[in-house]
C-alpha positions in Angstrom: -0.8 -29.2 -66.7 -4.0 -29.5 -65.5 -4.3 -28.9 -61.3 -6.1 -31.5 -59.8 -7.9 -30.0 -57.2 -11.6 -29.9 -55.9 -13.0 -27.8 -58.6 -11.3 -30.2 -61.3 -13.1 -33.3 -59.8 -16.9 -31.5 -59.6 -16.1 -30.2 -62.7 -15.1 -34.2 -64.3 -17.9 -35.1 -62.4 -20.8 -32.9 -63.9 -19.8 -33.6 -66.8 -20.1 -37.5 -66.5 -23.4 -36.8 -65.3 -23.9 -34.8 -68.1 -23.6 -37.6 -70.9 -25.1 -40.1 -68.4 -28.3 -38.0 -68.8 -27.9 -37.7 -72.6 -26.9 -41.1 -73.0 -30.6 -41.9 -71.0 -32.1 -39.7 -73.3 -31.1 -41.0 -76.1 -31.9 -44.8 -75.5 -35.5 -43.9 -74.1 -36.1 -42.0 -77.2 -35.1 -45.0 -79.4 -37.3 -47.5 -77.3 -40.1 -44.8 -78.0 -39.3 -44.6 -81.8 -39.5 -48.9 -81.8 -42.3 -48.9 -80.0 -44.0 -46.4 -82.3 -43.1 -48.4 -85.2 -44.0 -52.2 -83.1 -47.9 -50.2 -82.9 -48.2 -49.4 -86.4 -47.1 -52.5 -87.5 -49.8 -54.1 -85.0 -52.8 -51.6 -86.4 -51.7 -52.7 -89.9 -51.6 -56.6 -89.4 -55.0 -55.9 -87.3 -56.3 -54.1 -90.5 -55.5 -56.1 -92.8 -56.9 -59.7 -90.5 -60.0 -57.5 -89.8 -60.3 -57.2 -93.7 -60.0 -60.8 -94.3 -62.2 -62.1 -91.5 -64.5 -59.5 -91.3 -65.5 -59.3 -88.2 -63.1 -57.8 -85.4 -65.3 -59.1 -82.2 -64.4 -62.9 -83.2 -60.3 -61.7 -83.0 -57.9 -62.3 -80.1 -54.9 -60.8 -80.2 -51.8 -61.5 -77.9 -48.5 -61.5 -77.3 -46.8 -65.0 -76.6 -42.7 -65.5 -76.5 -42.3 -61.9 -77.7 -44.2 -62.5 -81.3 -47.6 -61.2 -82.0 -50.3 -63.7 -81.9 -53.5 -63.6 -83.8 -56.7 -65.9 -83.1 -60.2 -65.9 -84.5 -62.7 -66.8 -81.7 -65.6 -69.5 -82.5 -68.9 -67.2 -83.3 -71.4 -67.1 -81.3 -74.5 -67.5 -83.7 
C-alpha cells in the first residue's frame, strides 16, 4: 500500500505540474500550427485577389467578426 507521507504528496504534485506543462505545450503548439495554416491561407487568397485586380496598393484587407475581409480601394488616377 502506498504510504502517504510528505514525499508521496511532492511527488503527486510534480507530476501534475508535469502534465500541466505538457498539456501547455501542446495547445500553444496547435494554436501555432492554425495560425501557420490561417497565414498561408491569407498569402494565397491575397495572391490570387492581387492576380485578378492587379494592382495590390488599391487592396484593403481586414479582419471583421473573425472572417477575412477583402476591399479594393477607389484609384487615385
Amino acid at each position: 500500500m502506498t504510504q502517504l507521507n510528505e514525499d508521496h504528496f511532492e511527488l503527486h504534485s510534480s507530476n501534475k505540474d508535469k502534465r500541466y506543462k505538457d498539456q501547455k505545450i501542446k495547445y500553444l503548439e496547435d494554436r501555432m500550427k492554425t495560425l501557420e495554416k490561417s497565414v498561408e491561407r491569407i498569402h494565397k487568397i491575397m495572391a490570387r485577389f492581387q492576380m485578378t485586380e492587379g494592382d495590390k496598393d488599391n487592396v484593403e484587407v481586414g479582419i471583421r467578426n473573425g472572417k477575412l475581409v477583402l476591399r479594393t480601394l477607389a484609384s487615385k488616377s
